[in-house]
ZAMARGU-4260 file (C-alpha; in steps of 0.2 Angstrom, whole numbers, plus 5000, padded with zeros to 4 digits):
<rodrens>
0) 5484/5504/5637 | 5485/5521/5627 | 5490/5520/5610 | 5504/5519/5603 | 5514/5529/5590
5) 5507/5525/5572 | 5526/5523/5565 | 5531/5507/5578 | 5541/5493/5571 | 5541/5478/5584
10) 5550/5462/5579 | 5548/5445/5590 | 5559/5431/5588 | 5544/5418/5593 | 5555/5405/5602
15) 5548/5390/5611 | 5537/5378/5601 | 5546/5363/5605 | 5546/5366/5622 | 5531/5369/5625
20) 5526/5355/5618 | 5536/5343/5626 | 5532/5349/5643 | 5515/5343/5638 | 5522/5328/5631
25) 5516/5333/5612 | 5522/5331/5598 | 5532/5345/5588 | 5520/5350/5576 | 5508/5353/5588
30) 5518/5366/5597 | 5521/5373/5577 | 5503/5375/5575 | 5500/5381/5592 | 5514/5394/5588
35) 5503/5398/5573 | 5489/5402/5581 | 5498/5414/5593 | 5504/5421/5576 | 5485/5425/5569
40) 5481/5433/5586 | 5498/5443/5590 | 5495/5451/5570 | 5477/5456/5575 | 5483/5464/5592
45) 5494/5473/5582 | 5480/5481/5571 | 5471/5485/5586 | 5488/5492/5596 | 5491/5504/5579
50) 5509/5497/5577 | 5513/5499/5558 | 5526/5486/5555 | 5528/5469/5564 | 5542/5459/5560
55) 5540/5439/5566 | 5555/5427/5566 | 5547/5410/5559 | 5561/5399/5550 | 5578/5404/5551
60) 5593/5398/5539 | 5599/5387/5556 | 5583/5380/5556 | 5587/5370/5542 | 5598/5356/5552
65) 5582/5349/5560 | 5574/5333/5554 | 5569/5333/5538 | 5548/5329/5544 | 5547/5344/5554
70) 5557/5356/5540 | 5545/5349/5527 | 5528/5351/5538 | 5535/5369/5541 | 5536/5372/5523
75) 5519/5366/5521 | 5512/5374/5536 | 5519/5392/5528 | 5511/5389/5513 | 5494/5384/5520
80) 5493/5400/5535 | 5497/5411/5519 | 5485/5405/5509 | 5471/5404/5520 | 5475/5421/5529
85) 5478/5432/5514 | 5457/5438/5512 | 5461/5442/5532 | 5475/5454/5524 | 5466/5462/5511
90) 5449/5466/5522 | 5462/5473/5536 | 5472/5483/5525 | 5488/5472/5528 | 5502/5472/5517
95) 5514/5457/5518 | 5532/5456/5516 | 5545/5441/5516 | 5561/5444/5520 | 5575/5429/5519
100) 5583/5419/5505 | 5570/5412/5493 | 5584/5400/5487 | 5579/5381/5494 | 5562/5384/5497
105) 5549/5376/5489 | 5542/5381/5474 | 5525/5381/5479 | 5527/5391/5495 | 5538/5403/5484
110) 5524/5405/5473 | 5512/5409/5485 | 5524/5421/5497 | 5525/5432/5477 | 5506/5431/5476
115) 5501/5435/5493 | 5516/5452/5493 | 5509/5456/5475 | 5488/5454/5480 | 5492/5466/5498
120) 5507/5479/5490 | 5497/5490/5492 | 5488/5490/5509 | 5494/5503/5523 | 5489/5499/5540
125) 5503/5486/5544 | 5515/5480/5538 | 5518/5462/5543 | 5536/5456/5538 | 5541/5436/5539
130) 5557/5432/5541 | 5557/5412/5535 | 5572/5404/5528 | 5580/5420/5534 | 5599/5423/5541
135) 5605/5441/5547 | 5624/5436/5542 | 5616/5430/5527 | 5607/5446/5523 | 5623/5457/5525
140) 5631/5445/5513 | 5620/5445/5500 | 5619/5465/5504 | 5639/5466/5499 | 5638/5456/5486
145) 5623/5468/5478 | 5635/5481/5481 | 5648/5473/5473 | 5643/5471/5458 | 5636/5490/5457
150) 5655/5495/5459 | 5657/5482/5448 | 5645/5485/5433 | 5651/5507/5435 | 5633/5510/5445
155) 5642/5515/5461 | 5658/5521/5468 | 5666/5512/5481 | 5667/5532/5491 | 5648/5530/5490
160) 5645/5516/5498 | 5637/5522/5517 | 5626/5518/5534 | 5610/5524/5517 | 5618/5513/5504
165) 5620/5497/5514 | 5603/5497/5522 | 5596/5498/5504 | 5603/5484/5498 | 5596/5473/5511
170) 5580/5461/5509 | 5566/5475/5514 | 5574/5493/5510 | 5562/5505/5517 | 5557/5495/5530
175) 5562/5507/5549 | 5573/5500/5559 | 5564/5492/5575 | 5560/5501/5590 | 5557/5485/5600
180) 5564/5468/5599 | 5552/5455/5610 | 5558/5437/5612 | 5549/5424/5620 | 5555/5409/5631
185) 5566/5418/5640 | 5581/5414/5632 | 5595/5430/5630 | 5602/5428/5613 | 5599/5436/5595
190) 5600/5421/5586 | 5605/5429/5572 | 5590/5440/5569 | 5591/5457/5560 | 5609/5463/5566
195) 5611/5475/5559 | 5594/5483/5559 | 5594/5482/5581 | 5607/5493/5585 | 5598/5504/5595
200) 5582/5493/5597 | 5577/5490/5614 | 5575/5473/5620 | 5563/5462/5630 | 5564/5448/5636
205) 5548/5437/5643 | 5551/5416/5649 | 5533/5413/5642 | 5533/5400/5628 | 5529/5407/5610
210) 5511/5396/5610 | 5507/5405/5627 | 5510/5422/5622 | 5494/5433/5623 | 5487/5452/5621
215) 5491/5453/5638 | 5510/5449/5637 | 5511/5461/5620 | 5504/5474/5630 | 5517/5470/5644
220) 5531/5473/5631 | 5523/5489/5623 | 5521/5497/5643 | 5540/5493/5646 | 5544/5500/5629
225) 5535/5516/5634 | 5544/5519/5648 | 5561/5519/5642 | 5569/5534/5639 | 5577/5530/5621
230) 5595/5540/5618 | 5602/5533/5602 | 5621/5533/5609 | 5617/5554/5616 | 5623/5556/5635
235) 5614/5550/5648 | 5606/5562/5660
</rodrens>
């Protein structure tokens, strides 16, 4: 396919893990660690696709009501891909960003999120964004209550406060809204994922499983995306 504007911002909510993993009559965790593989490969079509920021729904703050085993080997599996993938971002010119409540995780995999966005701050090419332990209704909380306090401690005016003001004080100012959202498993929902940022995203929906999802399938989406004629709330034709 022909490449693609430079500036893209394409964020997937990777749903279907446990699925596909029962279907196979698998555990859990070996649908997780499929998923991350998909993950590895999904990040390196996006270097090769040109798309300059990709945002990937891991671990959401619902995520936490499942069993204990699978949120701790979660955790852990963060922590390990991070570790073992961050020389992969530095040679590729990858910067890494986490965006979510650090509250609750653990310590470890906090430490090593700060050491892997301190070590790549400076890359260019993509931008790879995590959403782990991450809630949209959350962010926009935490995003009031930033603003808050500014009115608060006499750093802002409440008549200041606008569309600018808001996205600033949410987990990654600075990051462009998305141009595409893709969700797999073919479910149609937003599952609380960057609500405010999708307001004039386009959507695509595919029924293949997260673990399944290949270049082929991104490409799909992308090809779609082109052809849409984006109007931002203007008249249609």
């Amino acid at each position: 396919m022909k490449h693609i504007q430079k500036s893209l911002h394409v964020a997937i909510i990777m749903d279907g893990n446990g699925r596909w993993a029962a279907r196979r009559g698998l555990a859990r965790s070996e649908g997780h660690r499929r998923g991350m593989a998909a993950v590895r490969q999904t990040i390196k079509d996006a270097l090769g696709l040109g798309i300059r920021y990709l945002t990937l729904y891991a671990f959401s703050s619902e995520n936490w009501k499942r069993s204990d085993k699978e949120v701790a080997f979660l955790m852990r599996m963060c922590e390990v891909i991070l570790a073992e993938e961050l020389s992969f971002m530095i040679n590729n010119d990858i910067r890494f960003l986490h965006t979510g409540r650090k509250e609750g995780l653990p310590e470890t995999l906090k430490d090593t999120i700060a050491r892997v966005e301190d070590l790549t701050k400076n890359n260019k090419k993509l931008c790879v964004i995590l959403a782990f332990n991450y809630g949209s209704r959350q962010e926009i909380v935490d995003a009031v209550k930033r603003l808050a306090i500014d009115v608060k401690g006499g750093r802002c005016r409440p008549e200041d406060i606008d569309e600018k003001a808001i996205a600033d004080a949410l987990y990654t100012p600075g990051v462009p809204d998305p141009d595409l959202l893709i969700r797999t498993s073919g479910e149609m929902r937003l599952s609380n994922f960057l609500l405010w940022q999708i307001c004039y995203t386009e959507l695509y929906v595919t029924k293949t499983f997260w673990p399944d999802f290949r270049k082929r399938d991104f490409e799909h989406a992308l090809k779609e995306f082109q052809k849409r004629q984006r109007r931002f709330g203007g008249a249609h034709d």
